[in-house]
C-alpha positions, -999 to 999 in steps of 0.1 A, spaced: -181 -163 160 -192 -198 171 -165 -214 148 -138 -192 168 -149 -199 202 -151 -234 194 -119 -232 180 -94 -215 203 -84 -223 231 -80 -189 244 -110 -167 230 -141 -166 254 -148 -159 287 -139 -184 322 -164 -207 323 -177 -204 285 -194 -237 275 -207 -248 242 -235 -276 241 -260 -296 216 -289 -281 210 -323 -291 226 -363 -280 224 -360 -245 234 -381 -236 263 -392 -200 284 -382 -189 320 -394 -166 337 -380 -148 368 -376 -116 394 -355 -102 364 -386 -106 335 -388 -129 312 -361 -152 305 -355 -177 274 -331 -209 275 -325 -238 258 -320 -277 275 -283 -285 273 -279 -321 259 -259 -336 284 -247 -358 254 -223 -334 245 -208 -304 260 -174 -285 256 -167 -266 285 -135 -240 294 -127 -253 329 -133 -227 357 -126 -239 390 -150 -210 403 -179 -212 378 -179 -249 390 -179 -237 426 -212 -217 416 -230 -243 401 -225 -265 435 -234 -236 455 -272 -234 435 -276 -274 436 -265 -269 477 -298 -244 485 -317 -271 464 -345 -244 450 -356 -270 425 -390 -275 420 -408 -295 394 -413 -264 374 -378 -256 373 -344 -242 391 -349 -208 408 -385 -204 403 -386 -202 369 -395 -229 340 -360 -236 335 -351 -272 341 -389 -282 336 -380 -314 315 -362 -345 309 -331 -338 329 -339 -302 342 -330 -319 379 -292 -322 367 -270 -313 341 -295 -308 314 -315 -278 336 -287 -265 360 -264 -253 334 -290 -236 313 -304 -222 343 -270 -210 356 -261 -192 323 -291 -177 317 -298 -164 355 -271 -166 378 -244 -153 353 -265 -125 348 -260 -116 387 -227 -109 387 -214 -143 384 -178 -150 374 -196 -162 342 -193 -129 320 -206 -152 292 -233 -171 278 -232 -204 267 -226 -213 230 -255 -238 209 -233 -255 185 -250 -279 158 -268 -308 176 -263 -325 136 -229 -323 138 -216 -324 176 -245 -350 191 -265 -365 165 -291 -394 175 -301 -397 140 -337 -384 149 -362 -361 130 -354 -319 128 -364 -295 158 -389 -267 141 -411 -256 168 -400 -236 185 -368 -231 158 -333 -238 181 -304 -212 168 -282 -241 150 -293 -275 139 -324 -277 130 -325 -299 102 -331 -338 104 -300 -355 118 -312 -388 102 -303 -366 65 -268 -357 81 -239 -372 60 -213 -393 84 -184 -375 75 -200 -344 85 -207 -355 121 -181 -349 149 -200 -367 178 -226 -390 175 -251 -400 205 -263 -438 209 -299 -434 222 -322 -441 190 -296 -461 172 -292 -479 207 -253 -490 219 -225 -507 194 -217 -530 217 -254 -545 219 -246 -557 182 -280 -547 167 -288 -515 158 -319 -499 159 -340 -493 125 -353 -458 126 -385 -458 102 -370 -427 80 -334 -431 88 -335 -441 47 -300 -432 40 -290 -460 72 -269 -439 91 -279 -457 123 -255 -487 106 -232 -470 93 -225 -451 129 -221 -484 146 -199 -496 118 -177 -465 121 -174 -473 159 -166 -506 154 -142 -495 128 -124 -471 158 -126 -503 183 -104 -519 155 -80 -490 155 -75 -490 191 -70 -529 192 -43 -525 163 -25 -494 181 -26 -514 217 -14 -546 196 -46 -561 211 -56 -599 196 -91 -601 181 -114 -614 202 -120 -653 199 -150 -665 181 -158 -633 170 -183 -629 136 -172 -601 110 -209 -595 101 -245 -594 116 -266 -622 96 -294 -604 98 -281 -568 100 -253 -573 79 -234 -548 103 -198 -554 98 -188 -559 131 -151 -566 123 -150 -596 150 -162 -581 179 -197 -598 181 -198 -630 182 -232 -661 176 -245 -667 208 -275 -693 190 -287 -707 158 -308 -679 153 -281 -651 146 -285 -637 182 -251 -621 182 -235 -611 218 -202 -586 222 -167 -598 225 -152 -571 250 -116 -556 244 -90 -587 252 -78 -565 281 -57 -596 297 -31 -590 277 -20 -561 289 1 -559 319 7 -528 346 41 -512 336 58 -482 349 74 -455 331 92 -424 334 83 -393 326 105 -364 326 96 -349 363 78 -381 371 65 -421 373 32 -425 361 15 -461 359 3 -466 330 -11 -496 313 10 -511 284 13 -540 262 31 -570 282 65 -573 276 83 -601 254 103 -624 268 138 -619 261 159 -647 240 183 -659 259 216 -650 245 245 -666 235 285 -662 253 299 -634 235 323 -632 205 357 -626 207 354 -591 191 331 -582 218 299 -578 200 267 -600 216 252 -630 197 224 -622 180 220 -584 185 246 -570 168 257 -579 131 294 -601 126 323 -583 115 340 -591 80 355 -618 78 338 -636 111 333 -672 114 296 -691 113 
């Protein structure tokens, strides 16, 4: 049932939204007792709903946050709870229940697979998906990873995790650097000068976009060479967009044409045609 909400576009109610797992935590309220989970504002798919969104910024409006939690209960009473990681538990599990234009709850989808942070399994209290160790997850099982633990790509030095034994912390931030690549290639971006393949010391390969900064094998980032791309407009079918596109070439300046008509240089000579 998870799979085919995830999946289609259509299935699921206004509103529906589907969200890493956290450490599960209880609520209670008017209505009883009331159990939710922390939404990892890491990751979340959500089924836009102009009025569900219009709800939310109606409860953060009459500001009944306390420390404790949204509402009077214990939801929101962590890392986050202020924001998005409390409000949107604390909407599904209360004010959708009221009558809400939410006629759903939200989904948990594995935190392994849709936010990992290569860190160690949630087993007290047991979340619905995802509880095994991240750090054990196999890369080309994960759909979204999370740069916290591991710390950013771009700061060229990833974090060593004390049981991350199978490295996946490296081999995330090679996989991003492999996707930087892609992008540069599709963009027709140059590599970024002085960049270094590899980390000396990590032996991260980078694929140029860190570059040595000191004897030591400090290594800094080489951002995207964005300067060569210029504003151009387009056309669209009902309209002009802006959209940012690889400078144009110069054109070669071409030569008077032919006598059978056909221009220099852009169109092949005829049989029999003279040098």
């Amino acid at each position: 049932q998870q799979q085919q909400q995830l999946s289609s576009p259509s299935a699921g109610p206004a509103g529906e939204v589907a969200a890493g797992g956290g450490t599960a935590s209880g609520g209670t309220a008017s209505g009883g007792a009331v159990r939710a989970c922390p939404v990892q504002g890491g990751f979340a798919v959500v089924r836009p709903s102009a009025a569900v969104f219009q709800e939310m910024v109606e409860i953060v409006r009459r500001g009944d946050f306390k420390q404790s939690g949204w509402g009077g209960t214990t939801i929101g009473g962590w890392w986050g709870g202020a924001t998005f990681q409390g409000l949107v538990p604390y909407y599904y599990a209360m004010a959708a229940r009221a009558g809400s234009l939410a006629d759903g709850p939200a989904v948990e989808v594995d935190r392994c697979v849709y936010n990992n942070m290569v860190d160690k399994g949630v087993v007290s209290p047991l979340p619905a998906v995802g509880a095994a160790e991240c750090r054990q997850t196999k890369l080309a099982e994960i759909k979204n990873a999370h740069f916290t633990l591991c710390q950013k790509p771009w700061e060229c030095s990833p974090a060593r995790q004390k049981n991350d034994l199978a490295g996946l912390c490296v081999a995330l931030h090679e996989k991003w650097h492999e996707i930087r690549a892609d992008l540069e290639a599709n963009l027709g971006l140059p590599a970024p000068p002085g960049g270094s393949a590899n980390g000396r010391e990590t032996k991260v390969r980078f694929l140029g976009h860190c570059r040595p900064v000191s004897q030591g094998g400090r290594l800094e980032y080489a951002p995207l060479a964005l300067d060569s791309l210029a504003p151009q407009k387009y056309r669209g079918d009902k309209h002009e967009a802006v959209g940012l596109l690889p400078a144009p070439q110069k054109a070669a300046p071409q030569k008077a044409p032919r006598a059978s008509g056909k221009a220099a240089g852009l169109l092949g000579a005829g049989p029999g045609a003279g040098p």
